[in-house]
C-alpha positions as CSV (number, residue, x, y, z in Angstrom):
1,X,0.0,0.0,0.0
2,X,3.1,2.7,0.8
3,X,4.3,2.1,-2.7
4,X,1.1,2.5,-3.9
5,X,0.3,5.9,-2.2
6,X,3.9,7.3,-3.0
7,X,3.5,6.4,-7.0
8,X,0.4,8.4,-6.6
9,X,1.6,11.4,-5.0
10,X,4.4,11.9,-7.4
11,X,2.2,12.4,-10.4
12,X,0.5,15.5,-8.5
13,X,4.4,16.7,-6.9
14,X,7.6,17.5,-8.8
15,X,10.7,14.9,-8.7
16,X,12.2,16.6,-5.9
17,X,9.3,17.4,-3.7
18,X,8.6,13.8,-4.2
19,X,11.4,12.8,-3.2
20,X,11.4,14.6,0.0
21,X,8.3,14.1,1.0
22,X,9.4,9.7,0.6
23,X,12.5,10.5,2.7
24,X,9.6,12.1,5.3
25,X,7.6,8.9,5.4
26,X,11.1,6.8,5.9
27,X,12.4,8.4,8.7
28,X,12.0,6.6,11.8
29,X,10.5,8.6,14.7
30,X,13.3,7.4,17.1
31,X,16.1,8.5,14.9
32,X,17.3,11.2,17.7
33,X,17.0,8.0,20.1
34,X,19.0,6.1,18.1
35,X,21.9,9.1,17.3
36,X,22.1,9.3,20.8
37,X,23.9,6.0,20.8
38,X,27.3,6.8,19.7
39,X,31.1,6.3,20.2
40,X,31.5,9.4,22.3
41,X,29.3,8.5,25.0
42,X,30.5,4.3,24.9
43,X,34.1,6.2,25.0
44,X,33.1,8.4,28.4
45,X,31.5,5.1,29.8
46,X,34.5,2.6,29.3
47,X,37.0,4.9,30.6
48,X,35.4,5.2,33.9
49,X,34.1,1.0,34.1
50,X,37.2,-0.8,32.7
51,X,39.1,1.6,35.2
52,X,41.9,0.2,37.2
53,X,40.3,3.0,40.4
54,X,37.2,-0.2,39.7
55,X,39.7,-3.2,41.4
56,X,38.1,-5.8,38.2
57,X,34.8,-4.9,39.7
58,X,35.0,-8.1,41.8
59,X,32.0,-8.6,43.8
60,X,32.5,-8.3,47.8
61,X,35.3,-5.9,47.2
62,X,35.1,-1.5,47.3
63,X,35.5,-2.3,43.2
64,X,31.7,-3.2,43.8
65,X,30.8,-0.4,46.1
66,X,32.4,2.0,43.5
67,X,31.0,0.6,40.5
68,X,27.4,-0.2,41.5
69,X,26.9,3.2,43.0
70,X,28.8,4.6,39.6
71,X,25.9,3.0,37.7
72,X,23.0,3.9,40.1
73,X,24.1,7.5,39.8
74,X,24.5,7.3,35.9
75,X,20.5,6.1,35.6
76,X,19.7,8.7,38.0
77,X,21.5,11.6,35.7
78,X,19.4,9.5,32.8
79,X,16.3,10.3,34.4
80,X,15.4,6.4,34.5
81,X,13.3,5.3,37.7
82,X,14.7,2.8,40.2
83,X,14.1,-1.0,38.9
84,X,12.7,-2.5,42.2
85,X,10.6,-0.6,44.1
86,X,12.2,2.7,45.0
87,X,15.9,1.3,44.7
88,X,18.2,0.6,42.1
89,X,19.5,-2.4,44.1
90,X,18.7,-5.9,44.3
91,X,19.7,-7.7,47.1
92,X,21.7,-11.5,46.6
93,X,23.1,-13.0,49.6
94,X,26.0,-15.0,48.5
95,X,28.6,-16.3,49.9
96,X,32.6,-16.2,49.3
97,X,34.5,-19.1,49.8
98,X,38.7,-19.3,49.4
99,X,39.4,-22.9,49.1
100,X,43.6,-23.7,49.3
101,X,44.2,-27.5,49.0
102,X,47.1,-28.1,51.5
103,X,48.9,-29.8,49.5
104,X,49.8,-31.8,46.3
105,X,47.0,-33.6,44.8
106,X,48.4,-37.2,45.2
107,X,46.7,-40.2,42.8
108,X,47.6,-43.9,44.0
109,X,48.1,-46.6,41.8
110,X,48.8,-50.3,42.9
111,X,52.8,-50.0,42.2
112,X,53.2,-46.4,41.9
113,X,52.2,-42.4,42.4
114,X,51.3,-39.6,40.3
115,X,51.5,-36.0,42.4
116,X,49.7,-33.0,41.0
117,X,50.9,-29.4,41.8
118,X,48.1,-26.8,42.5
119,X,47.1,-24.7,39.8
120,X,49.6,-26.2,37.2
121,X,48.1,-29.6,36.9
122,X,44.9,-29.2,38.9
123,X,42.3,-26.3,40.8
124,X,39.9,-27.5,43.8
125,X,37.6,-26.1,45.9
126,X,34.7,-27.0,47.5
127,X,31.2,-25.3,48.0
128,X,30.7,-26.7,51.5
129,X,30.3,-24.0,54.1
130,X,33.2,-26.2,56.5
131,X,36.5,-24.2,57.5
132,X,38.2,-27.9,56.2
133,X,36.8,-31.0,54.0
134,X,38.7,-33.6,52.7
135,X,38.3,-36.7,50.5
136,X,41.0,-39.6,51.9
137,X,41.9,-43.0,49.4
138,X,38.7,-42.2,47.2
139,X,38.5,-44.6,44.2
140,X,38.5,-42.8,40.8
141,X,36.2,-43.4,38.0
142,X,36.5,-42.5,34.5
143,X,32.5,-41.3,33.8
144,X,33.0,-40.3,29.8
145,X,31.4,-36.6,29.9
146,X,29.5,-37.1,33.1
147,X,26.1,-36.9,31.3
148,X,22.8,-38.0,32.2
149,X,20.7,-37.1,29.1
150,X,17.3,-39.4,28.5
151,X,16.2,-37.0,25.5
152,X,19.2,-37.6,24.2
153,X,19.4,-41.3,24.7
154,X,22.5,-41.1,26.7
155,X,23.5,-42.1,30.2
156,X,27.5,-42.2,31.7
157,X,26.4,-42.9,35.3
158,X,23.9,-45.7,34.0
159,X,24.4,-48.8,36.6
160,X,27.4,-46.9,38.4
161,X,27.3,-46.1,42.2
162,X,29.8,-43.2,42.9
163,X,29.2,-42.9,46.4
164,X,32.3,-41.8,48.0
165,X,34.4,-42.0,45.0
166,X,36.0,-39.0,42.8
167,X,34.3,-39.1,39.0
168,X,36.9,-38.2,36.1
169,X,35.2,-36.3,33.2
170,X,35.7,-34.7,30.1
171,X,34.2,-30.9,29.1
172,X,31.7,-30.2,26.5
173,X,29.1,-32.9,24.8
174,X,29.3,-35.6,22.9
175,X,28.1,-33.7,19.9
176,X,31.8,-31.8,19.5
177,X,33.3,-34.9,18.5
178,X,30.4,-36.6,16.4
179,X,27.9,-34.0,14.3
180,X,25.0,-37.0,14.7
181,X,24.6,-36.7,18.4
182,X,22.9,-34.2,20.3
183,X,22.6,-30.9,18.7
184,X,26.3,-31.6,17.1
185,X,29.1,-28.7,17.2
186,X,25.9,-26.6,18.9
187,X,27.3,-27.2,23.1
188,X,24.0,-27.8,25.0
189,X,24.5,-27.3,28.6
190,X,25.0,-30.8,29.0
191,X,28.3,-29.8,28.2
192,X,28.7,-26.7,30.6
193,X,31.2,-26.9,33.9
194,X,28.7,-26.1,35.7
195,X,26.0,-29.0,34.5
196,X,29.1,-31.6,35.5
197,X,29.3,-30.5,38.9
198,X,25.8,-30.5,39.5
199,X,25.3,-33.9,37.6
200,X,28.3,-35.2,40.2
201,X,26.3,-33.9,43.3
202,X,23.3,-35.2,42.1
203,X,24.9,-39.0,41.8
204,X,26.1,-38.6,45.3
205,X,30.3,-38.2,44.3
206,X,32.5,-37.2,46.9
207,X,34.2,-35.1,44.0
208,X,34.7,-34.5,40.4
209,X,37.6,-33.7,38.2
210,X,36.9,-31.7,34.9
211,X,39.2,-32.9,32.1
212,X,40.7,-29.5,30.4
213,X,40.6,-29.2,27.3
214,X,41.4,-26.2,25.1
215,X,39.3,-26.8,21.8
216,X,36.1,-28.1,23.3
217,X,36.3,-25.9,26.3
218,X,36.7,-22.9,24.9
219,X,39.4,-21.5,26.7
220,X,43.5,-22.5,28.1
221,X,44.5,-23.3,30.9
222,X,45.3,-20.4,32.1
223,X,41.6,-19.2,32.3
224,X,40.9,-22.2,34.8
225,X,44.0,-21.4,36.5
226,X,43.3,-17.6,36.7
227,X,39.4,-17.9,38.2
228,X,40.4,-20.8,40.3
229,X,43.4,-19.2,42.5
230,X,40.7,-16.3,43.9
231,X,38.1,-17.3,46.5
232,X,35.0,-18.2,44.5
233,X,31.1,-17.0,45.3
234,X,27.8,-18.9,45.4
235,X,24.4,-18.1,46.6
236,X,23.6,-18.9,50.1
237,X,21.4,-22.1,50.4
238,X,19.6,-23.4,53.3
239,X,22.0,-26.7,53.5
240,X,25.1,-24.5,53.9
241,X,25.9,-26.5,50.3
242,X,26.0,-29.5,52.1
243,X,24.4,-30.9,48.6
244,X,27.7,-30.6,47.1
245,X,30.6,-32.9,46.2
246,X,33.3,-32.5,48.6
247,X,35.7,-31.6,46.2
248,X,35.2,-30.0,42.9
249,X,38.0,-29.4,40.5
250,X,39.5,-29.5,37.1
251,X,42.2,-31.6,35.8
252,X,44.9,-30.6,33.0
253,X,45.1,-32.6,29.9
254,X,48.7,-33.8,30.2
255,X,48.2,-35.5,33.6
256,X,44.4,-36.7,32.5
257,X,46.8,-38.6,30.2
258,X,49.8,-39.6,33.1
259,X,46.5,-40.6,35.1
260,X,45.0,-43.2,32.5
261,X,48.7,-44.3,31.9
262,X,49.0,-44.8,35.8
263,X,45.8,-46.6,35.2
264,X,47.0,-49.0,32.5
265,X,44.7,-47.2,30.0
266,X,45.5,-45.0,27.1
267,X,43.9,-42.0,25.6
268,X,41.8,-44.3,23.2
269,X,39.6,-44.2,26.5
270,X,38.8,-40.8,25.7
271,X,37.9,-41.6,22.2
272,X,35.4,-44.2,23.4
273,X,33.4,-42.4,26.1
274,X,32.6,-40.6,22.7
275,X,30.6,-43.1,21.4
276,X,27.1,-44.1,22.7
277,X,27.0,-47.3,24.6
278,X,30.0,-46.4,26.4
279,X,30.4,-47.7,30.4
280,X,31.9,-45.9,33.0
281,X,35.5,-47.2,34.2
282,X,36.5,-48.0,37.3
283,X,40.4,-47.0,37.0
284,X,41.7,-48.6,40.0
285,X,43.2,-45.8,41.5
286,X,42.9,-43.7,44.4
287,X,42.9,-40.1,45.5
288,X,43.3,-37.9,48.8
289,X,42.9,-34.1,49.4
290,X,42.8,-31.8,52.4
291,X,41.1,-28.1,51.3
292,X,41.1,-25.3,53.8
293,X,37.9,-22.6,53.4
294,X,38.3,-19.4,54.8
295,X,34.3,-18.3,54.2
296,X,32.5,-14.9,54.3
297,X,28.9,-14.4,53.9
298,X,27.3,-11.2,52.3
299,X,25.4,-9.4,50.5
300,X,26.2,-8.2,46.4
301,X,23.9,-6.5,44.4
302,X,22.1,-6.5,40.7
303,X,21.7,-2.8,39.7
304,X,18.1,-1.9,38.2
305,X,16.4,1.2,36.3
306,X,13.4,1.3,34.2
307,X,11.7,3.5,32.0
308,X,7.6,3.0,32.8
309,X,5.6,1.5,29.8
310,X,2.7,4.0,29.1
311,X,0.4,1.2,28.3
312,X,1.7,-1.8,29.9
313,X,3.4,-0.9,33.0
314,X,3.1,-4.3,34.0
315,X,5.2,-6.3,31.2
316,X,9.1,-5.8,30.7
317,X,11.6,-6.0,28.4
318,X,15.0,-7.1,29.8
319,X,17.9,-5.8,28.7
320,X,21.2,-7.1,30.3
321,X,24.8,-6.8,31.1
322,X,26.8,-8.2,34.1
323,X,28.7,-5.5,35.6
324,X,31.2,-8.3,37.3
325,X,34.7,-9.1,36.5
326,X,37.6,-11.1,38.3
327,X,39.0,-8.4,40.9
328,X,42.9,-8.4,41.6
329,X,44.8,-11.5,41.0
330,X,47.9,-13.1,39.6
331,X,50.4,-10.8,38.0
332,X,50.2,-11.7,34.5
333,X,52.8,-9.7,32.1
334,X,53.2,-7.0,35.0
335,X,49.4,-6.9,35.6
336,X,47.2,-8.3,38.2
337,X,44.2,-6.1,37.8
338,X,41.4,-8.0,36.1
339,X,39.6,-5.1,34.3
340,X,37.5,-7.0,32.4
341,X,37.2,-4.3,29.3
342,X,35.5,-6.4,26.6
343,X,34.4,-8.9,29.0
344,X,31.9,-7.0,30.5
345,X,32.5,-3.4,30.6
346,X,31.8,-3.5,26.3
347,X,28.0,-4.6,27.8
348,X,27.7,-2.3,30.8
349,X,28.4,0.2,28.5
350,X,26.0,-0.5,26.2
351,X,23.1,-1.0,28.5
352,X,24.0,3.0,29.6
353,X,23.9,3.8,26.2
354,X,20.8,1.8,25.4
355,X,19.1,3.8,28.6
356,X,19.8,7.4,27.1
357,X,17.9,6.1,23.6
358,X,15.0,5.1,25.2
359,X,14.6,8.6,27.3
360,X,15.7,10.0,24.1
361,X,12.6,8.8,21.9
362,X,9.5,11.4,21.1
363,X,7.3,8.3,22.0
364,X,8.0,6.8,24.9
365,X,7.3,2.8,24.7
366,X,4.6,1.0,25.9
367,X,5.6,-1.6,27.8
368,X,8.4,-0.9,30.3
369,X,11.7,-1.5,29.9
370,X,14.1,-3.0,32.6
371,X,17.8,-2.3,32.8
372,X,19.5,-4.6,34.8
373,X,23.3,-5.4,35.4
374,X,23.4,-8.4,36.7
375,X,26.2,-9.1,39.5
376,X,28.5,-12.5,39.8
377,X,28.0,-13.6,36.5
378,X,31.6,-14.8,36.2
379,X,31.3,-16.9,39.6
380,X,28.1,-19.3,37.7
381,X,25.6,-16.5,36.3
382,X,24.3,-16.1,40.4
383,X,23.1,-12.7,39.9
384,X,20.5,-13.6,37.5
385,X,20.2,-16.9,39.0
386,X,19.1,-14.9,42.3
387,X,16.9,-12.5,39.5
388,X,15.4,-15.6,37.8
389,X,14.0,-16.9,41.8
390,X,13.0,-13.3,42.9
391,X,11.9,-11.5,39.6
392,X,10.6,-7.6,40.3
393,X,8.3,-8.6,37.3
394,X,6.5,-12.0,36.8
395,X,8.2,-14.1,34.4
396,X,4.5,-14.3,33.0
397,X,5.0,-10.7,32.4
398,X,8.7,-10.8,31.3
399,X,8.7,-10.4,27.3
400,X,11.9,-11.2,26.6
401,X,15.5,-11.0,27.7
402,X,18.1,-9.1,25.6
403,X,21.5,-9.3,26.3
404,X,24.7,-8.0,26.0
405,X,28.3,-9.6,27.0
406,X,31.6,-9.4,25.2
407,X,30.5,-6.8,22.7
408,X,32.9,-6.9,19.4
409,X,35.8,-4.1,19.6
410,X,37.3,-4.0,15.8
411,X,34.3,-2.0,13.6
412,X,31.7,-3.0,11.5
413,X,30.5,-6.4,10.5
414,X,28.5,-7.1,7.4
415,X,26.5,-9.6,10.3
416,X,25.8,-10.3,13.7
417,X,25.6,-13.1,15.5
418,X,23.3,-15.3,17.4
419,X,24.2,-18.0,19.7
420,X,21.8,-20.6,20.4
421,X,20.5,-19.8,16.5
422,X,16.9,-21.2,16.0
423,X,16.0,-21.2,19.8
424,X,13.1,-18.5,19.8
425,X,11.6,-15.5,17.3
426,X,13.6,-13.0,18.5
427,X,15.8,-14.0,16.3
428,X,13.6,-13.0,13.8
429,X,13.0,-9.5,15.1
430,X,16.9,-9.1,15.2
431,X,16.8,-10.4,11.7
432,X,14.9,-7.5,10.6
433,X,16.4,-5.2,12.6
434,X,19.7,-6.3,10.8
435,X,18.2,-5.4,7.6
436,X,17.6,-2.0,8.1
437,X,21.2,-1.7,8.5
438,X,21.9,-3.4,5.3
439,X,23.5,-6.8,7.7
440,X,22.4,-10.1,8.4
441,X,22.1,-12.7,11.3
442,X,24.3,-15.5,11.2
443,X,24.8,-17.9,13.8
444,X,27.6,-18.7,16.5
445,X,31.0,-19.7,14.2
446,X,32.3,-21.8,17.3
447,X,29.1,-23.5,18.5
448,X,31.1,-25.8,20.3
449,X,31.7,-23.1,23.3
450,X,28.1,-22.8,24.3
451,X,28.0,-19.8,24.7
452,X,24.4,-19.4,25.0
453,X,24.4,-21.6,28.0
454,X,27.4,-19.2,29.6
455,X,25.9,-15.4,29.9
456,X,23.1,-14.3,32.1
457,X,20.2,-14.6,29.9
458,X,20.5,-18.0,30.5
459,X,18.8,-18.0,33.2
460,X,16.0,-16.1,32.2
461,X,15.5,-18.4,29.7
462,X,15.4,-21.3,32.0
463,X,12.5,-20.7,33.5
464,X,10.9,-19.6,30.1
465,X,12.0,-16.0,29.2
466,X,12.7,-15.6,25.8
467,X,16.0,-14.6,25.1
468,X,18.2,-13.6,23.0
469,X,22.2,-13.0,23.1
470,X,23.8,-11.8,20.4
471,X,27.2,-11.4,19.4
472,X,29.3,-8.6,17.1
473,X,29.7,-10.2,13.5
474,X,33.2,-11.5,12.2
475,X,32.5,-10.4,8.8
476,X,34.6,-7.1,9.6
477,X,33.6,-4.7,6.5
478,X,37.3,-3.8,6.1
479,X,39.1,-6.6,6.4
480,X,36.7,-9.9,6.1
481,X,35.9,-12.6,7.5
482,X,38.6,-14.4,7.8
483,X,40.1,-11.5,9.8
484,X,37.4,-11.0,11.9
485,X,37.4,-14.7,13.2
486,X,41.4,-14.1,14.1
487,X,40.4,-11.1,16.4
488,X,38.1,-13.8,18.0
489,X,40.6,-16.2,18.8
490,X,43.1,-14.0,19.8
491,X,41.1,-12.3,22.2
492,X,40.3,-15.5,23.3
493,X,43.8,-16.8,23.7
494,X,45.7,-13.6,24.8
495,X,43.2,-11.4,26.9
496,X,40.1,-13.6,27.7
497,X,40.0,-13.5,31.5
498,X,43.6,-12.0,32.4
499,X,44.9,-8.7,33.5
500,X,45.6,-7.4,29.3
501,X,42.0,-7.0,28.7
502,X,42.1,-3.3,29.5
503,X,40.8,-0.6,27.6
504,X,42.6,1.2,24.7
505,X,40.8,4.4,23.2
506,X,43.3,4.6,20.6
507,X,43.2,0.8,19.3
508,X,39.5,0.1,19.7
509,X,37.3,0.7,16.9
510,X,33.9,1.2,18.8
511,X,31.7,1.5,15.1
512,X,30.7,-2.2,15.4
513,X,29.6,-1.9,19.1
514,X,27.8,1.1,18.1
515,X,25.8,-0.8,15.2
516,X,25.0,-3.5,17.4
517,X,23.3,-1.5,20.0
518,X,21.5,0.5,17.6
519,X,20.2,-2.9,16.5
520,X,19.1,-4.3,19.4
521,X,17.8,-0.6,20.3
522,X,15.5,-1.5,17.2
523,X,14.4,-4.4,18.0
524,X,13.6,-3.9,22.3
525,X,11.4,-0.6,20.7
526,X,9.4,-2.5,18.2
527,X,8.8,-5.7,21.3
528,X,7.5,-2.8,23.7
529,X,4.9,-1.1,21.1
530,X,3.3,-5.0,20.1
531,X,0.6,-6.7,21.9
532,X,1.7,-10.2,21.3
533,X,4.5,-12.0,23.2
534,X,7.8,-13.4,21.3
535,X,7.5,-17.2,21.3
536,X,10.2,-20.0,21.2
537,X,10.6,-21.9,18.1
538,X,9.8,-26.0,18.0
539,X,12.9,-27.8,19.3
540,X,13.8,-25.1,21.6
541,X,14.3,-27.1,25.2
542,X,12.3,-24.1,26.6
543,X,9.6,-24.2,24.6
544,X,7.6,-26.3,27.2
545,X,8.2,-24.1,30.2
546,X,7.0,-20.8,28.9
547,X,4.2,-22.2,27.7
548,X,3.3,-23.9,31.1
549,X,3.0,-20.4,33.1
């Protein structure tokens, strides 16, 4: 019908009145929202987040005190209103454990031992609220990926009783190493850390060691090593995390291989866990550890602000970003401030700049939107864990869940991506969105890190939420694609999680980030002027859930 009307008019206007009055009926009503999204401003707010005065914004430490309160007053200068209630804060007790085995990890076998040194071949700790706990001459068993899947026809702990003993696993899912099983190189969170120490603690293990990897985990070594020598935080439970394995840990690859050799196996028992049908192994050795907890309960804090729908006051948009990092730690290259630039101060950034378009537009939206920045996520996603339990709005309510993490620093991309592609019609929305800008949606181009299962929308979407994390493209506009996925994996390798992920105005190219908020800018505007709700797509494993409340 537009093209209709427009032919029409220009037969009564000349060319160039034409022509201006089309460029009137094309230009969006939020354009001054969206101008207001710009380097400048993402400049102003990474100096001050990815600051070394922050301490790595490490939760329990004045780097939090300084950085929530930095954020508070930035959505108070915004003119947003506080997100629950008449605060800005959310409340999540958690607690903050630093576990120090005592000494070497020692593994027995019948003739002969195998000592691991602390943080070179191994990490432990333990979420057990005890000053000491200790596993003495438990027998280790060799559980394949530590997997209990029925959907997926697939079950490592099938006919084994672990009680007491120490499970040996590897990281990620079966589906990294054969495309025909599970959702192939896509990780589910059957192949997430986190699942595997939960799986162990459900089967009643006295611990669990985490084969590293660094092609199906994601990561080195040294990013284990890095968030394993600080003291760790969980939320508080009721059983003081008496639930738990006594000992959790990871295990490097080269002494995963001394171990099966110590065991009279070889790394072709590796290869076979890969394949279905495979049985646990009992590897006739044993294992004994001493950890000593120093523990501290408290209180950290999600930061909230909203701007009020004018219809709908009652349904919310999300948008996210974890304002977290790792604190102070090892010295790393002269460094031991973990400032946590990309990782997440890129997001925290964003979600300031996303708050200033929205108070910005003509029109204000009709639902409201929500603002919050989550804390903890790099300690197990607790902050929106805590958020998901307590939500300010009923998940009933809760559109959908936008987030932002890791936010691309090296300019324009002809795409943008989406991890967890197909799971719900956002995707869709950002598809369109993308358009507009003349770019496309393409999804994750490692899969095999999971990265959908590893950012705080996660848990949104766990209990139903809709959500969507997206990622800056790697087809850079300048230099390509190939290019683009280099930047990737040397961020990845050099700066992921250490001290050298610091912010550099003159390096950085902000344009991409810029794009990318813009887009998801679009697409949070266009959700909170709709009646209907985003739904998930068939096959999603959340499907089920939203559509139960």
């Amino acid at each position: 019908m537009k093209k209709i009307i427009l032919f029409s008019g220009c037969a009564l206007l000349s060319l160039a009145s034409c022509r201006q009055a089309s460029e009137q009926n094309t230009t969006s009503p939020d354009s001054l929202a969206v101008k207001a999204i710009n380097d400048s401003s993402l400049t102003r707010y990474l100096s001050v987040i990815a600051a070394d005065s922050l301490e790595g914004r490490k939760p329990f430490t004045n780097g939090e005190t300084k950085t929530i309160n930095y954020l508070k007053n930035e959505f108070e200068k915004l003119g947003l209103e506080p997100g629950n209630g008449k605060s800005y804060f959310q409340e999540v007790p958690m607690v903050e454990i630093k576990s120090v085995p005592e000494n070497q990890m020692v593994i027995k076998g019948k003739s002969s031992l195998l000592n691991l040194t602390y943080l070179t071949d191994f990490v432990a700790g333990s979420r057990r609220l005890q000053e000491q706990v200790s596993i003495s001459n438990s027998p280790l068993v060799f559980a394949g990926f530590g997997i209990v899947a029925p959907e997926y026809g697939w079950d490592d702990y099938k006919d084994l009783n672990v009680k007491g003993k120490t499970v040996v696993v590897m990281i990620n899912d079966p589906g990294f190493a054969d495309s025909t099983l599970f959702k192939g190189k896509n990780m589910t969170y059957y192949g997430r850390w986190t699942y595997k120490f939960e799986e162990a603690s459900r089967q009643g293990a006295a611990g669990i060691l985490i084969i590293h990897d660094t092609e199906p985990a994601a990561y080195p070594w040294s990013v284990v090593r890095s968030g394993w020598s600080k003291s760790k935080l969980n939320l508080q439970s009721e059983d003081n995390g008496m639930n738990r394995t006594v000992v959790e840990g990871w295990l490097s690859l080269d002494k995963a291989k001394a171990l099966f050799k110590l065991a009279g196996q070889n790394d072709g028992l590796m290869e076979t866990a890969k394949k279905k049908g495979f049985k646990a192994v009992d590897l006739e050795l044993t294992t004994s550890l001493t950890i000593k907890n120093k523990i501290k309960k408290s209180l950290s804090y999600n930061v909230l602000a909203k701007v009020s729908g004018t219809k709908h006051k009652d349904e919310a948009i999300i948008y996210s970003a974890h304002w977290d990092h790792l604190g102070i730690g090892e010295k790393v290259q002269g460094d031991s401030i973990y400032n946590g630039a990309v990782d997440n101060a890129t997001g925290v950034a964003s979600l300031l700049e996303l708050a200033t378009a929205f108070k910005k537009l003509p029109k204000q939206p009709e639902r409201t939107i929500l603002f919050v920045s989550y804390t903890a996520e790099e300690q197990g996603l607790l902050g929106s864990e805590y958020y998901a339990k307590h939500p300010v709005f009923p998940l009933a309510k809760t559109v959908a869940n936008i987030n932002m993490d890791m936010m691309g620093i090296a300019g324009k991309t002809k795409d943008i991506v989406v991890y967890g592609f197909g799971q719900s019609a956002l995707e869709d929305y950002a598809a369109t969105s993308a358009k507009k800008q003349g770019r496309v949606i393409v999804p994750d181009p490692v899969p095999s890190s999971g990265l959908y299962y590893r950012s705080d929308h996660f848990n949104l979407a766990k209990v139903g939420v809709p959500s969507l994390f997206t990622g800056s493209g790697v087809d850079n506009v300048k230099n390509g694609r190939d290019w683009g996925l280099k930047q990737v994996a040397d961020f990845t390798k050099f700066r992921y999680h250490s001290p050298q992920d610091n912010f550099d105005a003159n390096t950085w190219d902000l344009s991409g980030i810029v794009e990318d908020v813009r887009l998801v800018f679009d697409l949070g505007y266009r959700l909170s002027n709709e009646a209907s709700f985003p739904k998930w797509k068939e096959g999603s494993e959340f499907k089920a859930i939203r559509e139960k409340k």
